[in-house]
C-alpha positions as CSV (number, residue, x, y, z in Angstrom):
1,X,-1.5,3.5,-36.8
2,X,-1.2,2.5,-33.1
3,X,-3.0,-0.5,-33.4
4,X,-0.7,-1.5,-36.1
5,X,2.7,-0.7,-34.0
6,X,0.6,-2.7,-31.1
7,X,0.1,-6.0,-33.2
8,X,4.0,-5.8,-34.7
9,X,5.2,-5.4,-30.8
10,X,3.1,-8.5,-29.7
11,X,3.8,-10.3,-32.5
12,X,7.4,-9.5,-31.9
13,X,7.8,-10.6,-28.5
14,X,6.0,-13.2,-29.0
15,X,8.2,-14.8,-31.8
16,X,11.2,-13.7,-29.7
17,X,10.8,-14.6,-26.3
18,X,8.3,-17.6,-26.7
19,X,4.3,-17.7,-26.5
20,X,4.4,-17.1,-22.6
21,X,5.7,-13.8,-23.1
22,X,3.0,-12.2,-25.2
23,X,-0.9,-13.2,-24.0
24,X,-3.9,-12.1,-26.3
25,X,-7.3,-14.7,-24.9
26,X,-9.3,-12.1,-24.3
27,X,-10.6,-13.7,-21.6
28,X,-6.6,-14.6,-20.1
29,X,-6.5,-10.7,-19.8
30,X,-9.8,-9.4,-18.6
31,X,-9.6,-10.0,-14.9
32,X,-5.6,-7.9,-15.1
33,X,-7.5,-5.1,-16.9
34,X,-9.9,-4.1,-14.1
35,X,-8.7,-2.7,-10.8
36,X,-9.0,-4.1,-7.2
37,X,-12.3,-1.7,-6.4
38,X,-13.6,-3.0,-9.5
39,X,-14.2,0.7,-10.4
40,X,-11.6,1.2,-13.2
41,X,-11.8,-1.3,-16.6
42,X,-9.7,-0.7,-19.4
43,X,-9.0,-2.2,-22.2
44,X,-5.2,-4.3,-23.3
45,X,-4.9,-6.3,-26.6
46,X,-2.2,-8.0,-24.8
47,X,-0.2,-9.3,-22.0
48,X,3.6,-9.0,-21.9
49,X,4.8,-11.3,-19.5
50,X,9.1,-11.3,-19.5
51,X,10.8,-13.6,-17.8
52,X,14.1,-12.2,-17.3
53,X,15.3,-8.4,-16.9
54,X,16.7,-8.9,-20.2
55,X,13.4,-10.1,-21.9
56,X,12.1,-6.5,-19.7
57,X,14.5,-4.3,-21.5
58,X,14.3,-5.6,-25.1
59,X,10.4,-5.5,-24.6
60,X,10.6,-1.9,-23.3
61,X,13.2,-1.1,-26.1
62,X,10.8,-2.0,-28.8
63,X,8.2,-0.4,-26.8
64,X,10.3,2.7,-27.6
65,X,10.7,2.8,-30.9
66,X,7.0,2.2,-31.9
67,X,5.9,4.4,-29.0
68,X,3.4,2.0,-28.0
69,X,3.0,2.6,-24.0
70,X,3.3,-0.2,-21.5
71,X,1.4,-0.4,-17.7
72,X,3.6,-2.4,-15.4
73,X,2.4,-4.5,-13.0
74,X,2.7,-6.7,-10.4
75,X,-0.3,-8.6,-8.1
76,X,-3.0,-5.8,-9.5
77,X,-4.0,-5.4,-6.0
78,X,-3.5,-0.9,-6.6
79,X,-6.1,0.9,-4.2
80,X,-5.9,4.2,-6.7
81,X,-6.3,2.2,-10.5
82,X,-2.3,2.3,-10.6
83,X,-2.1,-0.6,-12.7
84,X,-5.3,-0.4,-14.9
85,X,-4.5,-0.1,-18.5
86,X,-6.3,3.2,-20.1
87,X,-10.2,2.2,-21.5
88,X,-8.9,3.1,-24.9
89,X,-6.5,0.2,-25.8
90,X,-3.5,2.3,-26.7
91,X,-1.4,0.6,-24.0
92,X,0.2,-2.7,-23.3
93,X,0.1,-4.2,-19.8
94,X,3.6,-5.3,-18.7
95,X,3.2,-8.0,-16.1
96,X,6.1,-8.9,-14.2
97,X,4.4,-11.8,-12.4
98,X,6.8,-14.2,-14.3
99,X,10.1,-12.8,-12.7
100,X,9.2,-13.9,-8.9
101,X,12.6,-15.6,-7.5
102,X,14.7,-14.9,-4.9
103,X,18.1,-14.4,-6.3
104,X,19.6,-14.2,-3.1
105,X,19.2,-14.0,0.5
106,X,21.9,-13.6,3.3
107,X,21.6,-13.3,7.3
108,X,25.0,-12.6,7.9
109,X,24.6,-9.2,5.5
110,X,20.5,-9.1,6.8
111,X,19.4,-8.6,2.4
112,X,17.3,-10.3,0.2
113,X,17.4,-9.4,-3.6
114,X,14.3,-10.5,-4.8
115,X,12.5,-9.9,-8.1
116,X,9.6,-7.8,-9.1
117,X,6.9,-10.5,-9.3
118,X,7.5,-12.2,-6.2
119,X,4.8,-12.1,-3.8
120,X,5.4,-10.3,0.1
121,X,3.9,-13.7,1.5
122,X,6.7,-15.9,-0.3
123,X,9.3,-13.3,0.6
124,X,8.3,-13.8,4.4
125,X,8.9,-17.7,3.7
126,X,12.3,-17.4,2.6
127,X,13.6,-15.0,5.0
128,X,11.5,-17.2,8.1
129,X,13.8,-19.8,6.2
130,X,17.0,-18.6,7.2
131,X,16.1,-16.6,10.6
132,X,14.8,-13.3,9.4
133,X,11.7,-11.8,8.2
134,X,11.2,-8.9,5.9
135,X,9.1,-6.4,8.3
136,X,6.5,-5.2,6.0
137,X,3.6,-6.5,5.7
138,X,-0.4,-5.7,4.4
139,X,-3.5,-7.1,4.4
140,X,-2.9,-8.1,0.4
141,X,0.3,-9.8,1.6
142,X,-0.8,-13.0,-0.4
143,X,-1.1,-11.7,-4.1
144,X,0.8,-8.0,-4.0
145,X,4.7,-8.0,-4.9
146,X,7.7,-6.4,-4.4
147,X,7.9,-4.6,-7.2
148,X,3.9,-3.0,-6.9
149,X,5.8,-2.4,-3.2
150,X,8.5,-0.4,-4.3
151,X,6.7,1.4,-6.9
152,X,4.3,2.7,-4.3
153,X,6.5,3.2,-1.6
154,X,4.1,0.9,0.2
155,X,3.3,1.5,4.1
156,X,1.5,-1.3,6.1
157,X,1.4,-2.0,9.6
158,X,4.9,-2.1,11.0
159,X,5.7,1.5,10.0
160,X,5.9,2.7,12.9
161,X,9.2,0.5,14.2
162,X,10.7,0.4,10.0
163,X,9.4,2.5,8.2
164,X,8.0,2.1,4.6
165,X,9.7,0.7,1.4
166,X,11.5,3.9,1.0
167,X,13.6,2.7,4.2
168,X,13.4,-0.7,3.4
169,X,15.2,-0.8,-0.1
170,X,18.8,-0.9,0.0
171,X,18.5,-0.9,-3.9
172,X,16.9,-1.2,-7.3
173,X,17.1,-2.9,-10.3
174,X,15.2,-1.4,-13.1
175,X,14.8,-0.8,-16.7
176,X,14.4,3.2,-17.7
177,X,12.4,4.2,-20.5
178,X,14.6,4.0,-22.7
179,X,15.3,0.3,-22.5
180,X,18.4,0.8,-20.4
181,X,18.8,-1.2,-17.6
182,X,19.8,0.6,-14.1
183,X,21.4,-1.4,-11.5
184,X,21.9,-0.4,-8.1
185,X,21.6,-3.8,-6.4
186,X,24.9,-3.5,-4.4
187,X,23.2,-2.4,-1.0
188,X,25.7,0.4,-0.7
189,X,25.2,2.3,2.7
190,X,26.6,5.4,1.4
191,X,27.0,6.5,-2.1
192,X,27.0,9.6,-3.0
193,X,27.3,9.3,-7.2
194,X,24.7,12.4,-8.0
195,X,21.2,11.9,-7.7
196,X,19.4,8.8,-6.5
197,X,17.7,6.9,-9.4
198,X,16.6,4.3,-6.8
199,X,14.9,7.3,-4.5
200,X,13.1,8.4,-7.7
201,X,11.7,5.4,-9.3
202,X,10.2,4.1,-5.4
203,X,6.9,5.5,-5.3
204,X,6.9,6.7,-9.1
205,X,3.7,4.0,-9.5
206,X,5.9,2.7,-12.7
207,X,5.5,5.9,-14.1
208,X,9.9,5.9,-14.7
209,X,10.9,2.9,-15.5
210,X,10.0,-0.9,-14.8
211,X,11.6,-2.1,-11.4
212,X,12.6,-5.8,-12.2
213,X,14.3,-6.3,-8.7
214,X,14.8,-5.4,-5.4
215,X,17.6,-5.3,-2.5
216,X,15.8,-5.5,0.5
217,X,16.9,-5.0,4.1
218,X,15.7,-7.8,6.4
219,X,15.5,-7.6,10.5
220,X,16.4,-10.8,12.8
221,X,13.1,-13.1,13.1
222,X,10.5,-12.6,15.6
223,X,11.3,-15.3,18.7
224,X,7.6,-14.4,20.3
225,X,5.1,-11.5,20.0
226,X,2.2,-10.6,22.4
227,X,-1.2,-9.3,20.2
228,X,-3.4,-7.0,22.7
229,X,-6.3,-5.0,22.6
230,X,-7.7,-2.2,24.5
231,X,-11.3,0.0,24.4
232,X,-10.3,3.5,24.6
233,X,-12.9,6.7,25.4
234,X,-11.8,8.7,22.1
235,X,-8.5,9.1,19.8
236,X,-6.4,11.1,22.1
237,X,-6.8,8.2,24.7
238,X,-5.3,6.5,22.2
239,X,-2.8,8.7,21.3
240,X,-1.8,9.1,24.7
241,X,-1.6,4.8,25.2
242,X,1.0,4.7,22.2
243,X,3.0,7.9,23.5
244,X,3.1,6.1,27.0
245,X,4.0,2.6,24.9
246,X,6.6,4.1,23.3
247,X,8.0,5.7,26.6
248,X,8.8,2.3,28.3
249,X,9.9,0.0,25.5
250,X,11.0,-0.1,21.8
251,X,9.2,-3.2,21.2
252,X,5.9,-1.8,19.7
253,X,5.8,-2.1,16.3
254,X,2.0,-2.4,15.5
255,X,-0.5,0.2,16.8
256,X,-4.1,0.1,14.9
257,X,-6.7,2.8,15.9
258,X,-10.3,1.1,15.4
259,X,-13.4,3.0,15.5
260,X,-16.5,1.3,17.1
261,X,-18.7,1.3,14.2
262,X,-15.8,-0.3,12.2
263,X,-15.9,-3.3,14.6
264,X,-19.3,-3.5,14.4
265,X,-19.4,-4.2,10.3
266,X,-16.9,-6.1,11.0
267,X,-18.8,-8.7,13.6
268,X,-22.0,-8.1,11.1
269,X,-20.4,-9.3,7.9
270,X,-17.1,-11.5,8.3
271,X,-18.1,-14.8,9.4
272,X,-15.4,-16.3,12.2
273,X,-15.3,-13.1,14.0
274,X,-16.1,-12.1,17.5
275,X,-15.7,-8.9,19.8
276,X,-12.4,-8.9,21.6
277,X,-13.7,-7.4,24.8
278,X,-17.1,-7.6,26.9
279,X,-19.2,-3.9,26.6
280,X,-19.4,-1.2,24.3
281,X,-16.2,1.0,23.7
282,X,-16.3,4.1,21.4
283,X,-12.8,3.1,20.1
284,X,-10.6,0.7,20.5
285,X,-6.6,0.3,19.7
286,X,-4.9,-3.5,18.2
287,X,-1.1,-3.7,19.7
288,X,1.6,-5.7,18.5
289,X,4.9,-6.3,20.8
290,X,7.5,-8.4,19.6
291,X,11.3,-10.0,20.5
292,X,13.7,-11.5,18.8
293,X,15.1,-13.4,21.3
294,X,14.3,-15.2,24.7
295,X,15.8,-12.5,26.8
296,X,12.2,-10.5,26.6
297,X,9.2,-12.0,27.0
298,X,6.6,-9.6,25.0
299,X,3.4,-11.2,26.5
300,X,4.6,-9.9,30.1
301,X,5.4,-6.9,28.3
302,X,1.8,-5.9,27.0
303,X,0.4,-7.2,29.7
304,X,2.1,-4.9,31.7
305,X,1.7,-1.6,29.4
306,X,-2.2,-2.6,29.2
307,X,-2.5,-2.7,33.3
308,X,-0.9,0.3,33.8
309,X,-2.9,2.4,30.8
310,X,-6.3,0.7,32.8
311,X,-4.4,2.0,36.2
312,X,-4.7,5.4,34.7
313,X,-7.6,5.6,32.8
314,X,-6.1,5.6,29.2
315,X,-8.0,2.4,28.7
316,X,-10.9,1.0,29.5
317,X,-10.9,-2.4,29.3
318,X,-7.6,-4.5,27.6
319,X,-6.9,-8.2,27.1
320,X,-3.8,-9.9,25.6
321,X,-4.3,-13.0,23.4
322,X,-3.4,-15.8,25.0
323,X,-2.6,-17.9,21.9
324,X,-1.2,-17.2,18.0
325,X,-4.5,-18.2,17.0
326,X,-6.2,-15.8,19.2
327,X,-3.7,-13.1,18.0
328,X,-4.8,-14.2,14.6
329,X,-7.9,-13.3,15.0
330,X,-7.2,-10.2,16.7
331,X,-5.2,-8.7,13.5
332,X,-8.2,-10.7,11.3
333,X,-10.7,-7.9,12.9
334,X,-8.2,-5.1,11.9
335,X,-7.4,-6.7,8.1
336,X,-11.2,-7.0,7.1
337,X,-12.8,-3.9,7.6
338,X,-12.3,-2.9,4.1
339,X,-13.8,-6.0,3.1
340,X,-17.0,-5.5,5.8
341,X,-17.2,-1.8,4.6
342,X,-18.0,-3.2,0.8
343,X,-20.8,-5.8,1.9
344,X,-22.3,-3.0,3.6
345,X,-22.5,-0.7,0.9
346,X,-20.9,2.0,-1.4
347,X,-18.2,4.2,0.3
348,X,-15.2,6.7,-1.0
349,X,-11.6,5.6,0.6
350,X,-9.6,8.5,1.8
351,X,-5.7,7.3,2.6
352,X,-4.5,10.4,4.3
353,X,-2.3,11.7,6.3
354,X,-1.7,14.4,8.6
355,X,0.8,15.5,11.9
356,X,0.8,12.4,14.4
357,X,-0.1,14.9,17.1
358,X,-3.0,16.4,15.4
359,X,-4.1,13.4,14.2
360,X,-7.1,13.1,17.0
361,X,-8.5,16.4,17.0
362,X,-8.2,16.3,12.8
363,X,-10.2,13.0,12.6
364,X,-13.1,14.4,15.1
365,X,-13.3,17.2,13.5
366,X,-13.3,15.6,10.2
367,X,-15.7,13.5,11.2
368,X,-18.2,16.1,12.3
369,X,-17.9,18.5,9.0
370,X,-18.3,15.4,6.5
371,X,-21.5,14.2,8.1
372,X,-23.1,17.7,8.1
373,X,-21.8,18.8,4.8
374,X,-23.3,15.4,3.8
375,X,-26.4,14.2,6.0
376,X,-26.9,10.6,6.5
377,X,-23.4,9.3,5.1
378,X,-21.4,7.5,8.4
379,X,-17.2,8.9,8.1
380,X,-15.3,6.4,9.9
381,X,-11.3,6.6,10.5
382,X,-8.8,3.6,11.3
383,X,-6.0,2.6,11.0
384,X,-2.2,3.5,11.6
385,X,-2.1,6.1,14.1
386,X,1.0,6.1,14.8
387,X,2.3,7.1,11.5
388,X,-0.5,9.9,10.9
389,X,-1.4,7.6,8.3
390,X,-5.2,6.6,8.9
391,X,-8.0,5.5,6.2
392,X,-10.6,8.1,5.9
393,X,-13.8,6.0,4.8
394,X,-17.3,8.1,4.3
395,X,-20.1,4.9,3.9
396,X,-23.1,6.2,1.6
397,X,-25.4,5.5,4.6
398,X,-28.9,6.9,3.6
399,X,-28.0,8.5,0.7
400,X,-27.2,5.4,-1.2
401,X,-27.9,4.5,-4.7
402,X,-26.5,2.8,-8.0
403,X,-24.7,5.8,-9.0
404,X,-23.2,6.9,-5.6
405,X,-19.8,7.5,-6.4
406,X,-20.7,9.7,-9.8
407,X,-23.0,12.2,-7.8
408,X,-21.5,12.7,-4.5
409,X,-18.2,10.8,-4.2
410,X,-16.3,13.5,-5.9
411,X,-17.6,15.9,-4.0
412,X,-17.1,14.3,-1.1
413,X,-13.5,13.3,-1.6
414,X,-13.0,17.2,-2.6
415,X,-14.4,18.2,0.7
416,X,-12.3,15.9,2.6
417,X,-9.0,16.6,0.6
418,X,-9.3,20.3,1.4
419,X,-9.6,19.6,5.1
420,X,-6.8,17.2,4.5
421,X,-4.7,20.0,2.7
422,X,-5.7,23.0,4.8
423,X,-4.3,20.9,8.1
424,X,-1.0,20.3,6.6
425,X,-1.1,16.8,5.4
426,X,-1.4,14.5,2.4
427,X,-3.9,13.4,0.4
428,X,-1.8,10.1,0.0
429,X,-0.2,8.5,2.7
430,X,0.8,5.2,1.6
431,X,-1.6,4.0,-2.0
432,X,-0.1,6.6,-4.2
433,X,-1.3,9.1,-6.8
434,X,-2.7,6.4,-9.5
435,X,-5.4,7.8,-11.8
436,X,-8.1,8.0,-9.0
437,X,-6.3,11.0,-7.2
438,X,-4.5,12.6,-10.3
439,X,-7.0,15.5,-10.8
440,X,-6.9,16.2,-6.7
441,X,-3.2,16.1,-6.8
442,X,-3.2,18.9,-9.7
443,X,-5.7,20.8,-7.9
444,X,-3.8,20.8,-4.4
445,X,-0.1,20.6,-5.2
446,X,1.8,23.7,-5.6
447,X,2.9,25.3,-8.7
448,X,6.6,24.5,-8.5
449,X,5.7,21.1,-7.1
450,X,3.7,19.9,-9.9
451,X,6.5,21.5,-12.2
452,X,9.6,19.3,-10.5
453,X,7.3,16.4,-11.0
454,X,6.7,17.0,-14.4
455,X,10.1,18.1,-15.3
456,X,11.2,14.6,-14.1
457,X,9.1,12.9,-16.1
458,X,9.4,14.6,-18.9
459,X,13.2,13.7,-18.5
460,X,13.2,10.6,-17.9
461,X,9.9,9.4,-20.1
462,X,10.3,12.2,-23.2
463,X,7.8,9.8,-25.0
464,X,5.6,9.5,-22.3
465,X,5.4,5.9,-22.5
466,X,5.4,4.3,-18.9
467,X,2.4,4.1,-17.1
468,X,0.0,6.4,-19.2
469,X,-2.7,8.8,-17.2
470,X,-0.8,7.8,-14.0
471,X,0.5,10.1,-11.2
472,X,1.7,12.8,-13.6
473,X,1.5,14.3,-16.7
């Protein structure tokens, strides 16, 4: 019986690797067994916590042979129930919160090798430590970790200058389903050995295998950035600021699109907070320019971009903070909205994605069908514009009540992913797949997509073991 194999794995672990490894207080594992949203709760009789890549592939090994699955994960901070252990009990969760060193870090080769558990906000200690900074970063920057990175080939706000994780690993270590243990930790630039293990397990939402560590590429430190702020008339004001930005310096690397309405929850429910400008703007854009060195001073910079967008009318009204905790604040505004949007009711989360230069006309547009399809909800977009990565939120509004999501959220989050699809884009920019967008992805993926994908996990996870009734099946 599966509970059986369950109890002889725990037991196992537990006797092997020491009572740190294998946690069964019920109450120890409750707040790891329900998502971030709080709208997944599943059920684990344990917690296997390894401490070593070693301890990962013995556990995983066992794992094997009693087919008993496992649910890796890191901070628990998954937007799409990626790390929520099925409500059945049939799976394990696998945390790798215990492996969070830094093995290594280097400024002469600009890598970090750090381990699955370690949080992004330590990693940005220890390479401020030595002169560099790891440019990634997310609102849950203080309890996510680079392995929950990896695994969903996490975005943030500095995109637009380095990419995602995809472009920010230089390699993986991890163990496969098997219990074998990959290593691809040399930070190779070229190697062309067949294909990429590392390319398949980023973004694979632990689905392949466990990552239990990380090469990381690292950029020199920031010597000085400049935090501004402008009210625009509409999106392709905006659109129009960042193309004229990016025409006159490379020094951009944080461009937020905020509605009005946004700002306002914001103001109404965050205490601390206050409006950046004087008036009423319909929009309003949050730049970031930095330097890494003395030669460029990014506060003249912004200033200067902002004066010349109010010159021509892209903007209509700008400041630039004139202190890091101003600048704070500034970025606080863009990282709480999520957080306002929850005190002020129920609300489905759309992270979607579409061409950068249709991006304006898509959201409008959006906008407008959503709120007639569905009277009296609000659809609000912001975020990274210039990615095409921006988060579609539709608040309940007037139609409001305890059971929200069940009766209209679906249908709502249908609606929106087949104007999502029909444009071109994705129905998952940068939160992944998990189990809250598995049926849409079935739905909307091609045939021979949805075939590769399965092929591959087949292949890789024949016992079907990692990550249960996640992504895939």
């Amino acid at each position: 019986m599966k509970s059986d194999a369950i109890a002889l794995l725990v037991e196992e672990v537990r006797s092997r690797f020491g009572p740190k490894a294998a946690v069964t207080d019920a109450a120890d594992i409750a707040p790891w067994a329900t998502d971030w949203r709080g709208r997944y709760h599943g059920r684990a009789e344990a917690i296997l916590a390894p401490a070593s890549t070693e301890e990962v592939a013995a556990i995983v090994g066992l794992a094997a042979e009693r087919h008993v699955p496992l649910v890796p994960q890191g901070g628990n901070t998954s937007m799409v129930g990626g790390a929520t252990p099925p409500a059945d009990g049939t799976a394990l969760i696998l945390s790798l919160r215990r492996m969070n060193r830094l093995r290594e870090i280097s400024a002469e080769h600009n890598l970090a090798v750090a381990e699955a558990g370690m949080i992004l906000a330590d990693l940005h200690d220890q390479a401020a430590a030595v002169g560099r900074r790891f440019p990634l970063t997310l609102g849950a920057r203080g309890s996510c970790t680079v392995g929950g990175l990896v695994s969903t080939n996490a975005g943030g706000t500095q995109v637009l200058r380095f990419g995602t994780m995809r472009s920010l690993v230089a390699g993986l270590e991890a163990v496969l389903p098997d219990g074998s243990v990959h290593n691809g930790l040399s930070g190779l630039k070229k190697d062309n050995r067949g294909y990429s293990l590392d390319q398949l397990l980023i973004g694979a939402e632990g689905t392949l295998g466990v990552v239990t560590a990380a090469a990381l590429r690292l950029v020199p430190a920031v010597y000085a950035r400049a935090v501004g702020w402008a009210g625009v008339a509409d999106p392709q004001s905006a659109l129009a600021l960042l193309r004229d930005c990016e025409s006159r310096t490379d020094r951009v690397e944080g461009f937020e699109l905020i509605p009005g309405d946004s700002l306002a929850l914001v103001l109404k429910h965050i205490p601390g907070t206050r409006t950046p400008l004087a008036g009423e703007h319909r929009w309003h854009v949050l730049v970031e320019a930095t330097s890494a060195s003395a030669e460029l001073d990014p506060v003249e910079l912004l200033q200067s971009l902002l004066a010349s967008a109010l010159e021509t009318g892209l903007a209509e009204d700008a400041m630039v903070a004139s202190s890091e905790a101003q600048a704070d604040a500034l970025w606080k505004i863009r990282d709480s909205i999520s957080e306002a949007e929850r005190a002020e009711g129920p609300s489905t989360a759309h992270d979607i994605s579409v061409a950068v230069a249709d991006m304006p006309r898509f959201l409008l547009e959006a906008k407008s069908a959503v709120e007639r399809a569905f009277p009296g909800t609000v659809a609000s977009a912001f975020g990274h514009l210039g990615d095409g990565n921006l988060h579609f939120h539709v608040r309940a509004g007037s139609r409001a009540s305890p059971d929200w999501h069940e009766r209209e959220g679906l249908q709502i989050t249908r609606f929106i992913d087949d104007l999502v699809t029909a444009a071109g884009g994705s129905i998952s920019a940068e939160h992944g797949i998990g189990q809250m967008k598995r049926g849409e992805l079935e739905r909307l993926s091609p045939p021979g997509d949805l075939a590769a994908l399965r092929a591959i996990k087949h292949g890789l996870d024949p016992l079907g073991i990692m990550n249960p009734g996640k992504l895939v099946g």
